[in-house]
C-alpha positions in Angstrom: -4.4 -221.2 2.1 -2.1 -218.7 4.5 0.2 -218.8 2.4 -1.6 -218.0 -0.5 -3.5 -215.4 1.8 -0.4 -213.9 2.4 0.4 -213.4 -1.1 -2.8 -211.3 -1.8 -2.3 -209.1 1.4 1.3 -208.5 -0.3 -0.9 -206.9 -4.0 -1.1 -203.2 -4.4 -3.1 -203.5 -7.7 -6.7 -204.7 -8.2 -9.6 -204.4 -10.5 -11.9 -202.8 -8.1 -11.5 -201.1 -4.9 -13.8 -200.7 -1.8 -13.5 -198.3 1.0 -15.4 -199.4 3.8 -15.8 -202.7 5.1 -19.4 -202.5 7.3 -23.1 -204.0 5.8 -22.2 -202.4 2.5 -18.7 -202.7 2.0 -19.2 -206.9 2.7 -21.8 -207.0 0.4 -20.0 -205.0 -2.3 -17.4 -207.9 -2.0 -19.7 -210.9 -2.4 -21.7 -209.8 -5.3 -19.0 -208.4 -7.1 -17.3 -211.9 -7.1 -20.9 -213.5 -7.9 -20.6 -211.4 -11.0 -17.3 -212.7 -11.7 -15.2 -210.0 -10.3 -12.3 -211.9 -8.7 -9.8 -208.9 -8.0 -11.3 -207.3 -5.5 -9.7 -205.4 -2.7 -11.2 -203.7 0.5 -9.8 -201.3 2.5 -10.8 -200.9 6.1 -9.6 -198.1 8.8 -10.8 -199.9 11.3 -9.1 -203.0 12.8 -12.2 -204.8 12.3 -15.5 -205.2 10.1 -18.6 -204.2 11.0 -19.0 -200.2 10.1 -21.9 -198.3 12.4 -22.6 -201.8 14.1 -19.1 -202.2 15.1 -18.5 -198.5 16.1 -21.9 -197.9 18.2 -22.2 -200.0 21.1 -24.6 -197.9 23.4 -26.8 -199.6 25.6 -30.4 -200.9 23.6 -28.3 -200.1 20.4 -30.2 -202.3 17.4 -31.9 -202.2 14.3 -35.2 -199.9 13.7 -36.5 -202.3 10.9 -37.6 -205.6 11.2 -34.8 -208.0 11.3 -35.9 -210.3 8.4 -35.5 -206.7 6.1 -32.1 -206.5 7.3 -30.4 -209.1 6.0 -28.8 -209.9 2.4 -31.2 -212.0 0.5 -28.5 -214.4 0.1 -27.3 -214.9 3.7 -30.9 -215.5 5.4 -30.7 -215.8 9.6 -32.5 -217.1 12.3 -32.8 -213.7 13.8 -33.6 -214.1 18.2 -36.2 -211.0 17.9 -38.2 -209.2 15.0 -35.7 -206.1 15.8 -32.5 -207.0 16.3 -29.7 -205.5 18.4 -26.3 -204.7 17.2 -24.6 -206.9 18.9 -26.7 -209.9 16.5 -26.3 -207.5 13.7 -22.6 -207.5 14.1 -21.8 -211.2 14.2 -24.4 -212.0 11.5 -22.0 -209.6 9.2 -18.9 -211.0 10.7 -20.0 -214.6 10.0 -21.6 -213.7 6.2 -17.8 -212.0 5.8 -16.1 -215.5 6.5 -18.8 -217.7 4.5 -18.5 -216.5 1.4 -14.8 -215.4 1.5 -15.4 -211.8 2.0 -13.1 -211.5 4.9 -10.2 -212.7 2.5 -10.0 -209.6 0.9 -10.3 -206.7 3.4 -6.9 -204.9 4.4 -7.4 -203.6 7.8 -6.1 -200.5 9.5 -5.6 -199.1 5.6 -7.4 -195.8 5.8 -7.6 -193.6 2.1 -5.6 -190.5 2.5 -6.2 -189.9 -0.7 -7.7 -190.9 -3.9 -7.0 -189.4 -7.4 -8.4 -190.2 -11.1 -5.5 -190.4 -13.3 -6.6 -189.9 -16.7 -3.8 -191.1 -18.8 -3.9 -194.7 -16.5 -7.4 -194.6 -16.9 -7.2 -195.4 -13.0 -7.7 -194.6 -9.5 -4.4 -193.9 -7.5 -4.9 -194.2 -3.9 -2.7 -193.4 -1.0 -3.3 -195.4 2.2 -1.6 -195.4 5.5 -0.3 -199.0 4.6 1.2 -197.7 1.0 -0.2 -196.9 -2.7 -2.8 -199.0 -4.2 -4.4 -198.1 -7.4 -7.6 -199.9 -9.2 -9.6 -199.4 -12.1 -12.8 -198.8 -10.4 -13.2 -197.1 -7.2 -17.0 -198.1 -4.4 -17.3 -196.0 -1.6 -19.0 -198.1 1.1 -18.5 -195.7 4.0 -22.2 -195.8 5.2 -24.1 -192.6 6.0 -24.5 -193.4 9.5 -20.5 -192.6 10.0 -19.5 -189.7 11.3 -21.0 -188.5 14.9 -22.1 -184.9 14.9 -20.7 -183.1 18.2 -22.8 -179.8 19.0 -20.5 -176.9 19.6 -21.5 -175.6 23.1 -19.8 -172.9 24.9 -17.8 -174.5 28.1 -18.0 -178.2 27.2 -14.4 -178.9 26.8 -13.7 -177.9 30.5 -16.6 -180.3 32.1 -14.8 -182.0 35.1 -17.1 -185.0 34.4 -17.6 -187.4 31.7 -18.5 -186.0 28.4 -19.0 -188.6 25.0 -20.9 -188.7 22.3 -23.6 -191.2 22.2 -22.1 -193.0 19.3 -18.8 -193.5 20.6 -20.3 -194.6 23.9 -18.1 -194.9 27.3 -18.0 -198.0 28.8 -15.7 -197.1 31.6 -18.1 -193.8 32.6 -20.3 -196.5 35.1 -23.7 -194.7 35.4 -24.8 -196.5 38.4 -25.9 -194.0 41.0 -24.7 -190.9 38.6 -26.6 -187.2 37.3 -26.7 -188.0 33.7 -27.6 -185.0 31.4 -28.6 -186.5 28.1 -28.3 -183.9 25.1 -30.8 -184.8 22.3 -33.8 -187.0 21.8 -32.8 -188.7 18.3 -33.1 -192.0 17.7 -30.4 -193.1 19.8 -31.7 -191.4 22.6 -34.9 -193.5 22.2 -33.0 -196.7 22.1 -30.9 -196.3 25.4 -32.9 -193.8 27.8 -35.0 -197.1 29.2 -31.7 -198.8 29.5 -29.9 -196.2 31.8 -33.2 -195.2 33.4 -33.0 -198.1 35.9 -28.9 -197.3 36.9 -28.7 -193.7 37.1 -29.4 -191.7 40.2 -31.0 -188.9 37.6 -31.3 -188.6 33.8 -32.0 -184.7 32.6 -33.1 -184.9 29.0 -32.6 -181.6 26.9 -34.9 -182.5 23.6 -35.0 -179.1 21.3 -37.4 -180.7 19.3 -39.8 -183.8 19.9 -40.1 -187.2 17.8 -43.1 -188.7 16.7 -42.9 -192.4 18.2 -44.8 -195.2 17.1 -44.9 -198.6 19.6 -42.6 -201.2 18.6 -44.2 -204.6 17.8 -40.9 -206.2 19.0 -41.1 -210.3 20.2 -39.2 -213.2 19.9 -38.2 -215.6 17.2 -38.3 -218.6 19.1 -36.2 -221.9 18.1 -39.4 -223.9 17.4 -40.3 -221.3 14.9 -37.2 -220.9 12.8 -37.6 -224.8 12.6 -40.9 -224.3 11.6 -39.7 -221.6 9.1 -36.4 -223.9 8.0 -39.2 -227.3 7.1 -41.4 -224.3 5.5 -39.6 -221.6 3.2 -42.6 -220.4 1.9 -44.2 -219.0 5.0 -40.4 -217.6 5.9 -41.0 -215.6 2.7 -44.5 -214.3 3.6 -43.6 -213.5 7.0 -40.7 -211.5 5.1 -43.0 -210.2 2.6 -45.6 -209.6 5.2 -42.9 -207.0 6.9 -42.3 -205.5 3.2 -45.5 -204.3 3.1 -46.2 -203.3 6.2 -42.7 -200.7 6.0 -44.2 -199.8 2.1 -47.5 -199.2 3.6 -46.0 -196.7 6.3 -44.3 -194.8 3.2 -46.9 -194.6 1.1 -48.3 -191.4 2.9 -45.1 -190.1 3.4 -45.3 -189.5 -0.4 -48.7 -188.1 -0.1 -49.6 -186.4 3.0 -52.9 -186.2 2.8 -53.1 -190.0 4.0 -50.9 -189.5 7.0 -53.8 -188.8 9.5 -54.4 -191.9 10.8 -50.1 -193.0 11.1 -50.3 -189.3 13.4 -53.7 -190.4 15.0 -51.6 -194.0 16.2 -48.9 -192.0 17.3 -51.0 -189.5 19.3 -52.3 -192.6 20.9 -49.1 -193.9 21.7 -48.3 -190.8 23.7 -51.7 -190.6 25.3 -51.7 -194.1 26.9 -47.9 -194.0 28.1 -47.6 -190.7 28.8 -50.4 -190.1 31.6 -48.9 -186.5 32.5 -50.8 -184.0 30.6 -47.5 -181.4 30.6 -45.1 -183.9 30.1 -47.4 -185.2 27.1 -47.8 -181.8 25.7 -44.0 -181.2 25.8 -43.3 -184.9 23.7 -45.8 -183.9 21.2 -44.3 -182.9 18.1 -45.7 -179.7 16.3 -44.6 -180.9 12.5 -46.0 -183.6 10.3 -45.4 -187.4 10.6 -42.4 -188.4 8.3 -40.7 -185.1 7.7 -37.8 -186.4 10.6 -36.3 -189.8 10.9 -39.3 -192.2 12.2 -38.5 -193.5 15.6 -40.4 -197.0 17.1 -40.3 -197.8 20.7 -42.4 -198.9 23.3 -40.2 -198.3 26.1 -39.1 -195.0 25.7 -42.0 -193.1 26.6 -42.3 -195.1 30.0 -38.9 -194.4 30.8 -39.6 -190.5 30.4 -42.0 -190.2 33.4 -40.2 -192.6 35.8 -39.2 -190.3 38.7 -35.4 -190.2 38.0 -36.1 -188.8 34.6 -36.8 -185.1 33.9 -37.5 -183.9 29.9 -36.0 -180.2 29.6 -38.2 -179.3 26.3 -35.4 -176.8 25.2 -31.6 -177.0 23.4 -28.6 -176.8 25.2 -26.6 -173.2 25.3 -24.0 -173.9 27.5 -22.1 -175.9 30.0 -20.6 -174.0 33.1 -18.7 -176.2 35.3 -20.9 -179.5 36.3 -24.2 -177.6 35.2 -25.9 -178.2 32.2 -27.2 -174.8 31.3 -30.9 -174.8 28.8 -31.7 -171.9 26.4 -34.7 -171.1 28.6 -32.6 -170.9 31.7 -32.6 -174.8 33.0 -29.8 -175.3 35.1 -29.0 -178.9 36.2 -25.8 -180.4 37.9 -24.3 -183.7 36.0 -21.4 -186.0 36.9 -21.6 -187.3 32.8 -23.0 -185.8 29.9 -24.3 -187.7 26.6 -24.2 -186.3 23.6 -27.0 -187.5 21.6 -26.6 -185.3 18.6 -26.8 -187.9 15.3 -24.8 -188.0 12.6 -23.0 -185.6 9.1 -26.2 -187.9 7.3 -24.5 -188.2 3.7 -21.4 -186.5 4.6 -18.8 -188.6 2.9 -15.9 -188.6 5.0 -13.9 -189.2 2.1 -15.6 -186.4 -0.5 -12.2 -184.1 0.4 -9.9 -186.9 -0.6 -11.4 -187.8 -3.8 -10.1 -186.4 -6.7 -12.0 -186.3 -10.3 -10.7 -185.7 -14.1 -9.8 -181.9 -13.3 -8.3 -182.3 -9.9 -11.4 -181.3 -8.0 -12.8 -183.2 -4.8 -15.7 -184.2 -4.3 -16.2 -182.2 -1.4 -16.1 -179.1 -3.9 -18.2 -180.7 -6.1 -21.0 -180.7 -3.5 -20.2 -177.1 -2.4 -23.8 -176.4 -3.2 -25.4 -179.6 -3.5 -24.8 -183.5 -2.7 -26.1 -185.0 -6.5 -25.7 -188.5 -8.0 -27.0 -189.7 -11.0 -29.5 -192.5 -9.3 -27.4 -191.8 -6.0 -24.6 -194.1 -7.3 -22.8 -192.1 -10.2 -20.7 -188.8 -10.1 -19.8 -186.8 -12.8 -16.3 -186.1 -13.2 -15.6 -188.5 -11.4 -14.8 -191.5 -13.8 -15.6 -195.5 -13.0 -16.3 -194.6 -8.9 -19.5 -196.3 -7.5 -21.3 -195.1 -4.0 -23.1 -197.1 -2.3 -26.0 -195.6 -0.3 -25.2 -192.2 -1.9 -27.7 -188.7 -2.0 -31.3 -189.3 -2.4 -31.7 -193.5 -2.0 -33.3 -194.0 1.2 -36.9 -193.5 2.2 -38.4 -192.9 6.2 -39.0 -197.2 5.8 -37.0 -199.1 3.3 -34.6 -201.2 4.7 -30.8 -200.4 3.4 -29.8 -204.0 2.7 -32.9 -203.4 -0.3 -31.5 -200.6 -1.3 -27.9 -201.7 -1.3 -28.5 -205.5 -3.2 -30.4 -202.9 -6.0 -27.0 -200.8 -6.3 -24.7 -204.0 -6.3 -26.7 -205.4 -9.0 -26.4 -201.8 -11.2 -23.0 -201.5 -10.5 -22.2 -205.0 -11.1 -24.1 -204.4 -14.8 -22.0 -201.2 -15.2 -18.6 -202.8 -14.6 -19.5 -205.8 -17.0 -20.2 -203.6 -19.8 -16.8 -201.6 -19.1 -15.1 -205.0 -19.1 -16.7 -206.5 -22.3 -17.1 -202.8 -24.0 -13.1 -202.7 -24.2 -13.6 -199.3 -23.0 -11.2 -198.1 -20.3 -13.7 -195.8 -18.2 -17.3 -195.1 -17.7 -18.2 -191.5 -16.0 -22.0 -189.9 -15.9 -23.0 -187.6 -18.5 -24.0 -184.2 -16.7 -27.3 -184.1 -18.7 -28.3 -187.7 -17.3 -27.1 -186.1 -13.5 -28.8 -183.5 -14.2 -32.2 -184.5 -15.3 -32.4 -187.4 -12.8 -32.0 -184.6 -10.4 -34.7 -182.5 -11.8 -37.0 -185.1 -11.8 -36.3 -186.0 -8.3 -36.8 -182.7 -6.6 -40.2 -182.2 -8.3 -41.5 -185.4 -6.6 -40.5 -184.7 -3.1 -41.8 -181.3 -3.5 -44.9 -182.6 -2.7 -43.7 -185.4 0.1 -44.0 -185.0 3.6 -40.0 -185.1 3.7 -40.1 -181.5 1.9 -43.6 -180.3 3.1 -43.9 -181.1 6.8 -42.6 -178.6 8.6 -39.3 -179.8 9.8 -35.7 -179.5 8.6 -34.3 -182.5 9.6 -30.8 -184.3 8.7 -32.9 -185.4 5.2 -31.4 -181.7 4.4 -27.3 -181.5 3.2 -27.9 -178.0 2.5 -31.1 -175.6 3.7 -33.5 -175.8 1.5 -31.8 -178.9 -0.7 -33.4 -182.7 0.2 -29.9 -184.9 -0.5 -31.6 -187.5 1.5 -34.5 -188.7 0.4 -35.8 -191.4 -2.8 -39.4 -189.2 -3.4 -41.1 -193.0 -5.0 -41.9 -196.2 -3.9 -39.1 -199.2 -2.9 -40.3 -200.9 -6.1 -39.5 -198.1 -8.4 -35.9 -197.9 -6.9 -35.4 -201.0 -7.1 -36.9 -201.3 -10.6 -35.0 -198.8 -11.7 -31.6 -199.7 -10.7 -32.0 -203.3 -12.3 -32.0 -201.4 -15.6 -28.5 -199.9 -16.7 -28.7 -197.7 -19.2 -25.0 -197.0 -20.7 -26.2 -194.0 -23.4 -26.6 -192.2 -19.4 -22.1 -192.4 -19.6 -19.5 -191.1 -21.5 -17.3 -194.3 -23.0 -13.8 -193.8 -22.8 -11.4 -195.6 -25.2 -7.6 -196.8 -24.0 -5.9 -194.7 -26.6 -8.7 -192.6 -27.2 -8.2 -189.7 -30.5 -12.0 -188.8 -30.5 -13.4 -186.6 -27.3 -15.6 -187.8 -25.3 -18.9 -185.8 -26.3 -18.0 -187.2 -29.5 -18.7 -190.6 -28.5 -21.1 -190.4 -25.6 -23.8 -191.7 -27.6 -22.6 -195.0 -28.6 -23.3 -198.0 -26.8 -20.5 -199.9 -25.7 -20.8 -202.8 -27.5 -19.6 -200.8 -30.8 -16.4 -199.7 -29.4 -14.3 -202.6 -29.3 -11.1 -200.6 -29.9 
C-alpha cells in the first residue's frame, strides 16, 4: 500500500484536479470517486487538511448551524453538542478524509502558482511549488471563508504590543491579566468575547456597526442518545429534518420581508433580557433589518458585554498611536494586544489572478465588475473548471455541506457527459451566464439581503449581491440535480466546426 502510495504521489497527470483540501475540497474527492472518477488529484497549500477549521483556532471557534446540517450525508456523526466547535469539526473531516480514501490523494504543501487553459491540449496546465501538473478538469475548493480581511489603520504596524487578526489567532499572546482592544463585532467576535472575558484584565470593543443576535439553543448530545439514535435511524432523521426546517423557516422571511417582524421582535427580546443597561442596549441595537448581514446566534455574548471588564465603544477604529486605540468619535483606550476582528475577502478567490481562461484572461479580470457563475459553479471562458461554493449559492441559513453535496452531484453529471460525449471540453454559454444572472438579481431585489439597509460582505462590488441564492434550499438544490448540457459549448478533440456552430447539440450526438 506505501509503496503503491508512493507511486501516485510521484503522477503529475490526472483526470481532474482540486485546489483545496478543507470541507469542500474532501468531499469533491469522495463523490467524484463514487461517480467513478478514479484519477483524482488534490492539491493542498497547507501542510494539512481541514481549510477554515484548520486555519481558525480562536477561543469558542465552532459551527453557527446545527451540527447534524453540517455533515456529509454520507459520513453521519455522533456530534457532543447541537453546535459544534472546530476543534470536532476538524477531526470529523480528518477522520471522513482517511475512511473513504480521500486522504490518499491530497499532495500537501503544493500551492497553484498558476493555472492556464490550453486550448490545443484541451487541458489545464498548472504550475505548483512542487512542479507542473496538468488535468483535464480543473474544482476550485478554496472555501469562501479564506482569506482574513486586515483593516488598514493609520499607526498599526508600529503597536509595541500584540497585534493579530482574529482568524489567525495568537496562542503565545497570553491574555491573562492583559488590556485587550478588540476591533469588530462579527461573528467571530461573538464566538470568543465570553471566552476571554473571564482572563483579561479589560476587553474594549470597537463595534462600527451592531449585529442582530438571536439566543443559541445549544445542549448536549449525550451517549445514551446517539445509542438511542444508532437502535432508531428514523428519529436521527427527524431530528435532522426537524433542524432543516427550522434553518428554512428562518429564511423564508429573508426572502420576503414583510414576515420578518416577529424573527426582529425575538431578537429585540434577546437584547432586552440580557442586556439590562438601557445605553448599553441602545448602542447593540441594530438600526437595519434582520437578515441583510450575516445572522449571528449566541447566548453568551451579550452577557459577556456588560461584565465590568468589558467596555462596547459603539464607533470604528481611526487609528492606533502608540499603545492607544484611538475611536472615530475620539475614544482613546491603552491596550497591551489588539484583535483584529475584521472577517473575511467573502467570495474572493484567492486563486481568480492565477487562473487563466481560452484568451489568456484571469479570472480576476473577469470579475473586474462583477463575480458571476452560471448556477455559481460554471465560468465562461473558462473551459471544464468547476467552483465549489462559488457567487450567489448561500443563503443567511442553509448549511454549506447542502449546498456543496448539490454541486458534487452537478458537476459529477457534467463530467460524465464530457467523458461519454467524447467531447474534449465543456465551458458555459454566455447567454445561459447571463440569463441565470438576470434572473437572479430580480429575485433578491426584493429580499431582505438587497432591501434591508445594510451593505454587508453579501456585496463583492457596491451595489452588486455576489453572495446570496434569492430562493428557497429546495430550489437550489432542485435545481442543481438537473444538468442541462444545451447551457455549454461542446468541444470536439480535433474540432473543424466553431463552437457556436455546435453549441446546440447535445452531447450524446457528437461521438467524434
Amino acid at each position: 500500500m506505501a509503496e503503491e502510495s508512493s507511486v501516485n504521489r510521484e503522477r503529475r497527470e490526472a483526470e481532474v484536479v482540486v485546489i483545496g483540501a478543507g470541507l469542500c475540497g474532501v468531499a469533491a474527492v469522495i463523490a467524484l470517486r463514487r461517480a467513478g472518477f478514479d484519477d483524482v488529484v488534490v492539491l493542498e497549500k497547507s501542510a494539512r487538511l481541514g481549510g477554515t477549521w484548520r486555519d481558525n483556532t480562536y477561543p469558542g471557534c465552532g459551527c453557527d448551524v446545527p451540527s447534524m446540517l453540517y455533515e456529509y450525508s454520507f459520513a453521519p456523526h455522533p456530534w457532543s453538542r447541537c453546535f459544534a466547535d472546530r476543534s470536532e469539526i476538524l477531526n470529523y473531516l480528518q477522520t471522513t478524509a482517511v475512511t473513504h480514501g480521500a486522504d490518499q490523494a491530497i499532495r500537501y504543501d503544493t500551492e497553484v502558482l498558476s493555472s492556464r487553459w490550453e486550448p490545443d491540449a484541451h487541458r489545464w496546465n498548472l504550475q505548483t511549488t512542487s512542479g507542473t501538473y496538468t488535468a483535464r478538469a480543473l474544482i476550485v475548493a478554496t472555501g469562501p471563508w479564506h482569506r482574513p480581511r486586515f483593516p488598514d489603520i493609520p499607526g498599526l504596524d508600529t503597536f509595541p504590543g500584540t497585534a493579530f487578526h482574529s482568524a489567525r489567532w495568537n496562542h503565545q499572546a497570553g491574555l491573562t491579566g492583559r488590556h485587550v482592544a478588540v476591533v469588530g463585532t462579527g461573528a467571530s467576535t461573538v464566538q470568543f468575547l465570553p471566552e476571554i472575558q473571564p482572563k483579561a484584565a479589560h476587553i474594549d470593543v470597537f463595534q462600527s456597526t451592531p449585529q442582530w443576535v438571536l439566543p443559541k439553543p445549544d445542549y448536549p448530545l449525550t451517549p445514551g442518545l446517539h445509542r438511542f439514535l444508532g437502535h432508531h435511524p428514523q428519529a436521527r432523521h427527524a431530528l435532522r429534518g426537524l433542524h432543516h426546517w427550522t434553518q428554512e423557516a428562518i429564511g423564508l422571511p429573508l426572502r420576503h420581508p414583510r414576515l420578518l417582524r416577529p424573527l426582529e421582535a425575538m431578537a429585540r427580546l434577546h437584547l432586552r433580557t440580557s442586556v439590562p443597561d438601557r445605553a448599553l442596549r441602545q448602542a447593540l441595537t441594530p438600526r437595519y433589518r434582520f437578515g441583510s448581514r450575516r445572522l449571528t446566534t449566541s447566548s453568551t455574548y451579550y452577557p459577556a458585554l456588560t461584565q465590568p471588564n468589558v467596555r462596547l465603544h459603539p464607533t470604528r477604529v481611526t487609528a492606533v498611536e502608540g499603545s492607544h486605540v484611538i475611536g472615530a468619535d475620539g475614544t482613546r483606550t491603552r491596550a497591551d494586544v489588539i484583535v483584529l476582528a475584521t472577517g473575511f475577502h467573502i467570495g474572493d478567490i484567492p486563486l481568480a489572478s492565477r487562473l487563466h481562461g481560452t484568451n489568456g484572461t484571469t479570472l480576476a479580470r473577469t470579475w473586474t465588475d462583477d463575480r458571476r457563475a452560471y448556477l455559481g459553479t460554471s465560468v465562461s471562458g473558462y473551459p471544464n473548471l468547476f467552483l465549489l461554493i462559488g457567487p450567489n449559492l448561500l443563503t443567511g441559513t442553509t448549511a454549506v455541506p447542502t449546498v456543496l453535496e448539490a454541486q458534487l452531484r452537478y458537476i459529477t453529471t457534467a463530467l460524465t457527459h464530457l467523458r461519454t460525449s467524447g467531447c474534449a471540453a465543456l465551458d458555459v454559454t454566455p447567454e445561459a451566464q447571463a440569463a441565470h444572472q438576470h434572473a437572479l438579481h430580480e429575485a433578491l431585489r426584493t429580499t431582505v439581503y438587497n432591501t434591508g439597509g445594510d451593505t454587508s460582505y453579501y456585496y463583492g462590488l457596491p451595489g452588486i449581491n455576489t453572495f446570496c441564492w434569492p430562493w428557497s434550499t429546495t430550489r437550489l438544490v432542485k435545481r442543481l440535480h438537473s444538468f442541462t448540457p444545451d447551457a455549454y459549448t461542446w468541444t470536439l478533440p480535433a474540432q473543424t466546426r466553431t463552437e457556436r456552430d455546435i453549441r446546440s447539440a447535445h452531447p450524446s450526438d457528437r461521438r467524434g
